[in-house]
TORKOLBA-31723 format. One record per atom (N, C-alpha, C): residue number from 1; x, y, z; residue in one letter; atom name. Coordinates in steps of 0.02 Angstrom, whole numbers, plus 50000, padded with zeros to 5 digits. Atoms other than C-alpha are relative to their C-alpha. Example, Ala and Ser with C-alpha at 12.3 -4.5 7.8 and 13.67 -1.06 7.14 Angstrom:
2
  seq      u      v      w  type  atom
    1  50045  49941  50000     a     N
    1  50615  49775  50390     a    CA
    1  50045  50060  50000     a     C
    2  49958  49941  49997     s     N
    2  50684  49947  50357     s    CA
    2  49961  50055  50037     s     C
//
This chain:
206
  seq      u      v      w  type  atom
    1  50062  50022  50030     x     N
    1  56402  47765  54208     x    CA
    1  49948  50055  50002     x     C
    2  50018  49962  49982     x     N
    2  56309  47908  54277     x    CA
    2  50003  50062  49923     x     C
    3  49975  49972  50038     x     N
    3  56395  48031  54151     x    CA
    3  49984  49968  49928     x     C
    4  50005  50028  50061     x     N
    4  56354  47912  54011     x    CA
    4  49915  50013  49996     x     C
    5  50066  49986  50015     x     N
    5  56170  47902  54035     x    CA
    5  49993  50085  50011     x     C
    6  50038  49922  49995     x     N
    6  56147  48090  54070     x    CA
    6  50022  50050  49922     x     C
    7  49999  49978  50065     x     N
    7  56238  48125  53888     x    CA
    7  49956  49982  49960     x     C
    8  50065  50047  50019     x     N
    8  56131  47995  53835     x    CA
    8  49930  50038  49972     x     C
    9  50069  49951  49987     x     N
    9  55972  48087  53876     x    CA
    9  50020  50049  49987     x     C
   10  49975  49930  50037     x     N
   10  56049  48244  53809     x    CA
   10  49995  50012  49941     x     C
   11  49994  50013  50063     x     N
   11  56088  48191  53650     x    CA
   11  49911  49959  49982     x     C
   12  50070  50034  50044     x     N
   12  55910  48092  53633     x    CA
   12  49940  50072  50015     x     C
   13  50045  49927  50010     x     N
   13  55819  48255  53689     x    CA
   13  49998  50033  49959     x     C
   14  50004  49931  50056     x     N
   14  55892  48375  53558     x    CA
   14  49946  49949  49932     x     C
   15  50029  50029  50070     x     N
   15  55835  48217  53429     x    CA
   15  49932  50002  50007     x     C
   16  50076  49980  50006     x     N
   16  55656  48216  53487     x    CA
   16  49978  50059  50007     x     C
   17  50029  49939  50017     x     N
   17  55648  48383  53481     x    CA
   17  49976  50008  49927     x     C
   18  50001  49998  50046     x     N
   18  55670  48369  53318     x    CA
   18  49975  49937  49964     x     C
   19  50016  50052  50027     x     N
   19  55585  48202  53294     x    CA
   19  49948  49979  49926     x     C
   20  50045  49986  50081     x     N
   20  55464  48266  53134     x    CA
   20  50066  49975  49934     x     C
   21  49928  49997  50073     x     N
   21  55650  48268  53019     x    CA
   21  50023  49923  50040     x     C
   22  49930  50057  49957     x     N
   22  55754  48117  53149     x    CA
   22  49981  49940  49948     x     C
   23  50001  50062  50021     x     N
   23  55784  47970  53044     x    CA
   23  50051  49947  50042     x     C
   24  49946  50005  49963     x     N
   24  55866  47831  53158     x    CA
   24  50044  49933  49964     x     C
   25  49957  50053  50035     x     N
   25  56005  47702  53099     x    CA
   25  50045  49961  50049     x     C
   26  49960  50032  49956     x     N
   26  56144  47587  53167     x    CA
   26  50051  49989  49925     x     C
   27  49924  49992  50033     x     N
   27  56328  47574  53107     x    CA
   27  50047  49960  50008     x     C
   28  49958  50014  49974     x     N
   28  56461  47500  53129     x    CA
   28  50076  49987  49949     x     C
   29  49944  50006  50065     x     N
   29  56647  47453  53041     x    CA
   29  50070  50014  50039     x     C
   30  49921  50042  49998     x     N
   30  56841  47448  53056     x    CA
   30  50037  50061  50054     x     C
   31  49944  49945  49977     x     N
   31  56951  47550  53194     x    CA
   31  50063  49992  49984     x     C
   32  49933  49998  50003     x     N
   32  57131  47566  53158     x    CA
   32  50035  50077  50050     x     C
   33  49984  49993  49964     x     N
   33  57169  47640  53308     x    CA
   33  50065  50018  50028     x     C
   34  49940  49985  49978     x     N
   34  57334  47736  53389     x    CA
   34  49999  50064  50034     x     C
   35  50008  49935  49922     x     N
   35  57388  47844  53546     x    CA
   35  50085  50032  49978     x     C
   36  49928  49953  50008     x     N
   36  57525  47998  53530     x    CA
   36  50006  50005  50082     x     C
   37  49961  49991  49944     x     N
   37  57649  47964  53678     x    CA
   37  50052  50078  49997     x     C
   38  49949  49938  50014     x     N
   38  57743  48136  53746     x    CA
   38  50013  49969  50066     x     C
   39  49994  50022  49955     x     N
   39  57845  48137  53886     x    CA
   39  50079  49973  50014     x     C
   40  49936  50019  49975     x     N
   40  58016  48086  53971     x    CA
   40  50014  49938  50000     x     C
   41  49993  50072  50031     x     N
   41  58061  47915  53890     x    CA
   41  49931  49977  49977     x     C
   42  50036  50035  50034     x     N
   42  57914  47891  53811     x    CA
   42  50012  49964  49920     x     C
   43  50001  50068  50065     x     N
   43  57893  47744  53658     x    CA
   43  49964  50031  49953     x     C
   44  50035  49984  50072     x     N
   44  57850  47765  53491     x    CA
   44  49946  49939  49991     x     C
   45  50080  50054  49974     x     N
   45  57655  47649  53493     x    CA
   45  49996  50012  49926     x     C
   46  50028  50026  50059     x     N
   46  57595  47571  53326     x    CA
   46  49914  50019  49992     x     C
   47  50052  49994  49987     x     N
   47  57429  47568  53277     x    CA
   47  49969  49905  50003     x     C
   48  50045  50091  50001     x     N
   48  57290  47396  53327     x    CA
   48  49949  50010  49962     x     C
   49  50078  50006  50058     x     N
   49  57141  47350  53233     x    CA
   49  49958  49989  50064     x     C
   50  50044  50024  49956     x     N
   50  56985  47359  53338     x    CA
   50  49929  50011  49946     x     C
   51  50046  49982  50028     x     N
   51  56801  47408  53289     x    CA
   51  49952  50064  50038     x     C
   52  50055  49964  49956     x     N
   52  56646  47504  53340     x    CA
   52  49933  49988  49960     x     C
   53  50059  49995  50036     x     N
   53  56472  47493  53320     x    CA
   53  49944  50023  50058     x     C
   54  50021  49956  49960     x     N
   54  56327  47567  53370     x    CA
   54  49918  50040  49956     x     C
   55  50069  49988  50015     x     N
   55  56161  47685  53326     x    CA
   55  49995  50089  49990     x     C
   56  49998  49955  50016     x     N
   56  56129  47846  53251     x    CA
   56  49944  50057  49999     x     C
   57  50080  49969  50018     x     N
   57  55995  47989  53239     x    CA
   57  50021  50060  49944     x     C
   58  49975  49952  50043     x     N
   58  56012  48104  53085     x    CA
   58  49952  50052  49983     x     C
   59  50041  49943  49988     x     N
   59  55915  48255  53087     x    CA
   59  50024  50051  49915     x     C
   60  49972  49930  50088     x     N
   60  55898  48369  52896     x    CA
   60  49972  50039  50052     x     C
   61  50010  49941  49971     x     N
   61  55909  48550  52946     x    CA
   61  49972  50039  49913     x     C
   62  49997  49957  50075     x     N
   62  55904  48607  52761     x    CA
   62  50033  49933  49960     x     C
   63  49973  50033  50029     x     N
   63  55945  48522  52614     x    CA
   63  50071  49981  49987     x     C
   64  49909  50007  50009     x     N
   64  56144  48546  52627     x    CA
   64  50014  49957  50067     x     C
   65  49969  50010  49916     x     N
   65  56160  48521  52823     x    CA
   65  49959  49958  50043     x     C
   66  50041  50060  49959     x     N
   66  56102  48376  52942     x    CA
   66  50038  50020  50072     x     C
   67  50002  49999  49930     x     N
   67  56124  48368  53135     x    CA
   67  50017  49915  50011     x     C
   68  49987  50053  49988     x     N
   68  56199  48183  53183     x    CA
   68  50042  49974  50037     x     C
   69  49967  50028  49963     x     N
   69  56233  48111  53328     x    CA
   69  49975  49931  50023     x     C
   70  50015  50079  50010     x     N
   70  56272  47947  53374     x    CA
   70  50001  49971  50070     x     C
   71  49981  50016  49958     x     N
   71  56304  47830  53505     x    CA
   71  50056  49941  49993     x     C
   72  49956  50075  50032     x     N
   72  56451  47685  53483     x    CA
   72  50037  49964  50056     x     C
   73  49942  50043  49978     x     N
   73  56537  47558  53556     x    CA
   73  50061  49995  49984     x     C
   74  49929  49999  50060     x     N
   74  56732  47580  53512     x    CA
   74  50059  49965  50049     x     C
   75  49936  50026  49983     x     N
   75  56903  47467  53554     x    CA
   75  50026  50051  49958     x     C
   76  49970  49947  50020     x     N
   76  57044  47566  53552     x    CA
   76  50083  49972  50005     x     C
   77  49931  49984  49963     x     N
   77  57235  47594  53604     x    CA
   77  50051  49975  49956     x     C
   78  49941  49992  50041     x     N
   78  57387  47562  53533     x    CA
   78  50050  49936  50030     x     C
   79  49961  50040  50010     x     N
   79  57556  47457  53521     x    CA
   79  50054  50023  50013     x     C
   80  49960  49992  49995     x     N
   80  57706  47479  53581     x    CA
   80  50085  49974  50038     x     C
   81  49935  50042  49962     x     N
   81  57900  47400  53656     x    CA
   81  50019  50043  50038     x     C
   82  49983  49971  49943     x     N
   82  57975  47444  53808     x    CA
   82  50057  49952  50033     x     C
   83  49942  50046  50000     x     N
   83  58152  47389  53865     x    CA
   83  49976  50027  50102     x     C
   84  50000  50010  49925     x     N
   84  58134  47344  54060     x    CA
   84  50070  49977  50051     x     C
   85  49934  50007  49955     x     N
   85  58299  47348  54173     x    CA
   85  49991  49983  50063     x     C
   86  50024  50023  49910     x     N
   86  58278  47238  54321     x    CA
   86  50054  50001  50038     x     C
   87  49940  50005  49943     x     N
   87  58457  47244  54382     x    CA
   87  50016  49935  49977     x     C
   88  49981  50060  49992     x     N
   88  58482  47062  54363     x    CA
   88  50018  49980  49905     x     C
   89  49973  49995  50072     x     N
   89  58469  47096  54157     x    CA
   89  49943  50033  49978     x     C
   90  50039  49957  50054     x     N
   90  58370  47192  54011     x    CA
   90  49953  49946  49995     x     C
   91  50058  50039  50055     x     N
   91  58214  47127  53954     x    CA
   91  49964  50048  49958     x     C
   92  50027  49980  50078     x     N
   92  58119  47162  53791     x    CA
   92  49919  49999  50027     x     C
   93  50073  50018  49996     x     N
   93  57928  47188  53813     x    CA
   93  49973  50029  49959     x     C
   94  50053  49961  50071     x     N
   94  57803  47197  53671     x    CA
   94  49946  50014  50059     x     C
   95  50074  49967  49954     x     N
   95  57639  47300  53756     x    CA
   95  49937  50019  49960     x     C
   96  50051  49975  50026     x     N
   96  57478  47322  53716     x    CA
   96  49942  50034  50045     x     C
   97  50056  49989  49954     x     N
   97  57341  47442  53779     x    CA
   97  49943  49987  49949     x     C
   98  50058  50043  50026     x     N
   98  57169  47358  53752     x    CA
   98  49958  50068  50035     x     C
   99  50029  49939  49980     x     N
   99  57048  47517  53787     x    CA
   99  49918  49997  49971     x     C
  100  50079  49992  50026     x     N
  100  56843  47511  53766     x    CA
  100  49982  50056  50027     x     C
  101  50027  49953  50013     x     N
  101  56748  47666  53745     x    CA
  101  49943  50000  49993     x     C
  102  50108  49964  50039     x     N
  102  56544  47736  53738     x    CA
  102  50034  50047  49975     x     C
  103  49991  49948  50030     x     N
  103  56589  47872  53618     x    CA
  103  49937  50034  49975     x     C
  104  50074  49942  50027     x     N
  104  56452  48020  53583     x    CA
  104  50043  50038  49949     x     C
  105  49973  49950  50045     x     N
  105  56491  48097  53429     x    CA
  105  49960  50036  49972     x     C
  106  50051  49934  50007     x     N
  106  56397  48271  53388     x    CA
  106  50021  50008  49938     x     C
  107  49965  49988  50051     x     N
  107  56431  48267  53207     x    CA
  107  49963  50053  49961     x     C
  108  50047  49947  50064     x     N
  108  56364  48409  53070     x    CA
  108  50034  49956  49927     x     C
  109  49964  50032  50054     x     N
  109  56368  48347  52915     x    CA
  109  49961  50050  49937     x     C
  110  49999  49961  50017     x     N
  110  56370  48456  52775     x    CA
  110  50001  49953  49897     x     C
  111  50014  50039  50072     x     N
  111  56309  48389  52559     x    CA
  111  50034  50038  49942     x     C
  112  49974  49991  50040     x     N
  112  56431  48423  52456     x    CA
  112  49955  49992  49906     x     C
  113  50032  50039  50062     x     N
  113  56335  48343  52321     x    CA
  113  49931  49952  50045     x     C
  114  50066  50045  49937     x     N
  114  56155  48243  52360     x    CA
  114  50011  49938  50019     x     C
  115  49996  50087  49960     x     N
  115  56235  48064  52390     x    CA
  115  50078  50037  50035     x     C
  116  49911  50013  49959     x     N
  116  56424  48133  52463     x    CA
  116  49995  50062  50035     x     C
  117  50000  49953  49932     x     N
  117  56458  48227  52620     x    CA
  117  50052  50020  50034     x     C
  118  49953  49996  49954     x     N
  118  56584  48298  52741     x    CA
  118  49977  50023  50069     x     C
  119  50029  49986  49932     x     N
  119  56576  48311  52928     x    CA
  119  50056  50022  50053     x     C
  120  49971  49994  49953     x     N
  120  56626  48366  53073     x    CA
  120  49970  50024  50081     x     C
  121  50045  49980  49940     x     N
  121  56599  48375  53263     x    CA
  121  50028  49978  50046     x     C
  122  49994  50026  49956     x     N
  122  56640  48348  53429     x    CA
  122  49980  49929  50035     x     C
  123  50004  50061  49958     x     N
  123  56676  48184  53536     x    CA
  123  50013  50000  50052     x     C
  124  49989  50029  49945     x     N
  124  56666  48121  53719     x    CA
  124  49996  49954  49997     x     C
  125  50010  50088  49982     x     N
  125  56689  47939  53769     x    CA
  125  50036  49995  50072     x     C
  126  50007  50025  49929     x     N
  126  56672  47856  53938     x    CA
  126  50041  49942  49980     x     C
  127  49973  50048  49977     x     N
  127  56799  47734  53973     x    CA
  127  49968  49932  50043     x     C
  128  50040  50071  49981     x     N
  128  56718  47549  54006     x    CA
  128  50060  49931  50028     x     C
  129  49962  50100  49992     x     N
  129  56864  47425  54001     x    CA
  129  50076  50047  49968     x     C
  130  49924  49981  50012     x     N
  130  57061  47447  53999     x    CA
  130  50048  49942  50010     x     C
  131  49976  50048  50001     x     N
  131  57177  47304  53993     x    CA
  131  50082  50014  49961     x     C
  132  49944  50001  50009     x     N
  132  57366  47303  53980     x    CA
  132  50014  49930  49980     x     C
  133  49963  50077  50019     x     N
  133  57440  47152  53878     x    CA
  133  50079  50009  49977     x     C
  134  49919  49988  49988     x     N
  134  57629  47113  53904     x    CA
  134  50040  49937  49976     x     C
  135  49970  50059  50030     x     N
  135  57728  46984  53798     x    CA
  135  50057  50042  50012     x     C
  136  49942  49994  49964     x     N
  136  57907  46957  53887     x    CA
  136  50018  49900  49967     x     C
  137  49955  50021  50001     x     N
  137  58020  46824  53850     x    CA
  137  49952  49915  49988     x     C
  138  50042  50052  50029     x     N
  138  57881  46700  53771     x    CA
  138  49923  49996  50035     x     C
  139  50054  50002  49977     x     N
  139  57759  46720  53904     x    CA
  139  49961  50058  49961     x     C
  140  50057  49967  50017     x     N
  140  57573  46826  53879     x    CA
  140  49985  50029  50097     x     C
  141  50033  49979  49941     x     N
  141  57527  46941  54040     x    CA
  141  49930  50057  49979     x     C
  142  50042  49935  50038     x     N
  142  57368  47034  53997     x    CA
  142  49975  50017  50105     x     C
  143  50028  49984  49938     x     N
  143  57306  47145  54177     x    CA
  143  49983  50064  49993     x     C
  144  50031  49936  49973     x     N
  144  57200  47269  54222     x    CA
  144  50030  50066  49997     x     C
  145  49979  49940  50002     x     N
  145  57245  47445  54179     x    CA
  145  49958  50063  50002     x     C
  146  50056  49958  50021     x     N
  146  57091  47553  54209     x    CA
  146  50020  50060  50046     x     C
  147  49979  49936  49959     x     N
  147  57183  47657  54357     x    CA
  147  50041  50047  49957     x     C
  148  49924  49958  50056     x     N
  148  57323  47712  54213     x    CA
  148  49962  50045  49956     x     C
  149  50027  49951  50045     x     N
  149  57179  47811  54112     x    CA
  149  49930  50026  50037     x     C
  150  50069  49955  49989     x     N
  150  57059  47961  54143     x    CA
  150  49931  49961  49984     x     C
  151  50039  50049  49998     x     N
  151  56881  47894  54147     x    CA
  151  49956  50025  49939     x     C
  152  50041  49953  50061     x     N
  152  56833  48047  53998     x    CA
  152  50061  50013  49955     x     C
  153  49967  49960  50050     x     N
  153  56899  48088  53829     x    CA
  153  49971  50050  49973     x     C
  154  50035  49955  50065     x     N
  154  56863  48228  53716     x    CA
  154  50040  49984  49941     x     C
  155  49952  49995  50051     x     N
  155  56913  48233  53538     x    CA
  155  49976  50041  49950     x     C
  156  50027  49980  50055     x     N
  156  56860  48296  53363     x    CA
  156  50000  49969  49952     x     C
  157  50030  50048  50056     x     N
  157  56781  48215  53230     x    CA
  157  50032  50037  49913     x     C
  158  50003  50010  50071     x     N
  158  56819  48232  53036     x    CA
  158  49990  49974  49939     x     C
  159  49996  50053  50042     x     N
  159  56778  48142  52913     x    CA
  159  49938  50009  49913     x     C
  160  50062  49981  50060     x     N
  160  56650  48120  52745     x    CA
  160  49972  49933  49989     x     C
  161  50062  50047  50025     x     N
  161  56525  47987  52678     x    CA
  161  49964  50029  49943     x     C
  162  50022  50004  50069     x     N
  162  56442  47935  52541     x    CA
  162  49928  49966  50008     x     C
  163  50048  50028  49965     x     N
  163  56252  47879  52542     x    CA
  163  49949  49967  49919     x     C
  164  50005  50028  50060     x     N
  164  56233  47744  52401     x    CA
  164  49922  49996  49983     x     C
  165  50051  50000  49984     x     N
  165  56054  47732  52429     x    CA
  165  49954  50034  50063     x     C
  166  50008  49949  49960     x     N
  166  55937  47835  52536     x    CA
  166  49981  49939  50101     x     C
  167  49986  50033  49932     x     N
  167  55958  47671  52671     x    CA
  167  50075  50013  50022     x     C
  168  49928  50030  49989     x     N
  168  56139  47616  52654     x    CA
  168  50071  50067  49990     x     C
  169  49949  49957  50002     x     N
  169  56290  47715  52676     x    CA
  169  50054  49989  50035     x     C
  170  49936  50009  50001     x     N
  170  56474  47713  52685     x    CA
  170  50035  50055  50035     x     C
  171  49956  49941  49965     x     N
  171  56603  47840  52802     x    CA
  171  50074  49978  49987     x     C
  172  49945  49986  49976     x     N
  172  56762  47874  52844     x    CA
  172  50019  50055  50040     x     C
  173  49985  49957  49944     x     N
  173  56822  47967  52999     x    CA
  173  50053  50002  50029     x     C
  174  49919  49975  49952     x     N
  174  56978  48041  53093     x    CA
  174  49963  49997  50067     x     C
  175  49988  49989  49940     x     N
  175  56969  48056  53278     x    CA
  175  50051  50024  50022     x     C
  176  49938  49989  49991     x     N
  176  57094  48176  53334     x    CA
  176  49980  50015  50097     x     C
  177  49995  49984  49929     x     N
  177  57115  48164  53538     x    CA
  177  50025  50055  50025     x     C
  178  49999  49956  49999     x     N
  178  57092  48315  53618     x    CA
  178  50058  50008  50092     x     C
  179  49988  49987  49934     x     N
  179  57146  48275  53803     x    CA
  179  50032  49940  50025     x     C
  180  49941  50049  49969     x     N
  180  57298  48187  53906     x    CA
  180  49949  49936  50044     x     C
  181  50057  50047  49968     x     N
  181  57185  48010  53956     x    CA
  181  50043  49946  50032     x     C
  182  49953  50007  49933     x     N
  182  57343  47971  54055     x    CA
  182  49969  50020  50064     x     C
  183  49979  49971  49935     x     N
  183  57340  47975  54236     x    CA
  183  50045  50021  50031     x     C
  184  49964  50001  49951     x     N
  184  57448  48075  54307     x    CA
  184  50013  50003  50061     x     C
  185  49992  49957  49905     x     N
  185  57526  48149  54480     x    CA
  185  50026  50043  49957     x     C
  186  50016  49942  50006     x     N
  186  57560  48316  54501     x    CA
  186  50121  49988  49958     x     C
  187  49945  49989  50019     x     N
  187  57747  48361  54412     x    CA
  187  50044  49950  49937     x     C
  188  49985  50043  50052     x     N
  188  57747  48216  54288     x    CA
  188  49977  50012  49923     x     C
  189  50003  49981  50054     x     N
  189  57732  48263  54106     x    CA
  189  49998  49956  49941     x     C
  190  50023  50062  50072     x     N
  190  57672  48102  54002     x    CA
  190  49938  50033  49986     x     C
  191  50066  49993  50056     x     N
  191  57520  48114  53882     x    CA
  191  49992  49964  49960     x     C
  192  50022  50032  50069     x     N
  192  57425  48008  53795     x    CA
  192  49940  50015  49965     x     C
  193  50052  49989  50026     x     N
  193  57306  48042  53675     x    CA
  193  49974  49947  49955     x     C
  194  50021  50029  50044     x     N
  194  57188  47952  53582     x    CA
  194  50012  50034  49951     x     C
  195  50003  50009  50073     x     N
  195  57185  47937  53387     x    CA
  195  49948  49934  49975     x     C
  196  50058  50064  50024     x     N
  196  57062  47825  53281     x    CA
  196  49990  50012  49933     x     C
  197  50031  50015  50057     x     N
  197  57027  47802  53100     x    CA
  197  49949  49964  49999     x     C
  198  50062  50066  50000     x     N
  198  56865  47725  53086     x    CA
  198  49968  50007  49911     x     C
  199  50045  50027  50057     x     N
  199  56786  47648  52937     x    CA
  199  49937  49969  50006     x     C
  200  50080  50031  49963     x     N
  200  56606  47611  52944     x    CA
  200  49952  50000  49926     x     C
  201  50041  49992  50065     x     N
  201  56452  47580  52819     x    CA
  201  49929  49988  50065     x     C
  202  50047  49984  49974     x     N
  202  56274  47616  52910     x    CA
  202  49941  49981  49966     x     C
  203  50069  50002  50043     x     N
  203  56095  47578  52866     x    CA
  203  49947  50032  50063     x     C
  204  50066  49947  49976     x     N
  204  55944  47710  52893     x    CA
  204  49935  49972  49992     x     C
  205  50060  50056  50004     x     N
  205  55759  47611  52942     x    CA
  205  49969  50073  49969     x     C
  206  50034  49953  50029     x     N
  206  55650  47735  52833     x    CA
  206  49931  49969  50025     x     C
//
């Protein structure tokens, strides 16, 4: 939590520096969500539907290039089966990791044209909530999984938008995970990374 508010105040400093240009907004819209497993029997993971939402400050530097960072709320993680050998017989388990996120995203965004844009920029997110859900043999086990992941991600942003009006506006974004948000021990060689498609549409209070 610590780490969250002190980005926090990082990111709202550079904006009131610049609070003459800062216009501020809120966002939100569709995750489609998925983690790249590596690793010694690791599963091939689907992607889940989650969301994010959240609040923005957009800073013009010049007429082409803006400064925009945000703050969001994001569900995350992925989907995947796992055959379990107890000795006594095989079982089948569908899995799900359930994963919440504060994500800071440092985006530049760059005007192709005066309503359409492309961007890009660095991400951290603080880990809030982790939850393992385990369908076996009709039952539902969902439990606690917040020891199984790092408590920081990094990643990188990509994406473009469109800004139908000088309130309302429409995105699309990649998230490519930069860093293993596995826990390991020392000589074990899994990795997971986040991934995220997000879809979002925003409105700017003028």
């Amino acid at each position: 939590m610590k780490k969250i508010i002190l980005s926090s105040l990082l990111v709202l400093a550079v904006s009131f520096t610049y609070a003459q240009k800062a216009e501020f907004g809120i966002k939100g819209g569709l995750n489609i969500a998925n983690q790249s497993f590596s690793g010694d029997g690791s599963p091939s993971p689907s992607s889940i539907i989650g969301f994010h939402i959240g609040g923005f400050v957009d800073i013009k530097i010049d007429e082409k290039f803006s400064f925009h960072p945000e703050l969001l709320y994001s569900t995350q993680g992925s989907k995947f089966d796992f055959v379990v050998d107890e000795g006594e017989g095989i079982f089948y388990t569908e899995n799900t990791f359930l994963l919440s996120y504060i994500n800071i995203p440092v985006m530049f965004k760059y005007y192709a044209t005066e309503k359409f844009n492309l961007e890009a920029g660095p991400q951290i997110g603080f880990l809030v909530d982790s939850k393992l859900k385990t369908e076996v043999l009709g039952q539902s086990i969902t439990q606690d999984a917040k020891d199984l992941f790092e408590s920081v991600d990094f990643g990188l942003n990509l994406g473009a938008g469109y800004d139908f009006t000088k309130s309302f506006s429409a995105g699309v974004r990649y998230n490519f995970g930069l860093t293993n948000v596995l826990e390991t021990e020392s000589g074990d060689n899994s990795e997971v990374k986040n991934n995220v498609l997000s879809i979002s549409v925003g409105y700017k209070f003028k």
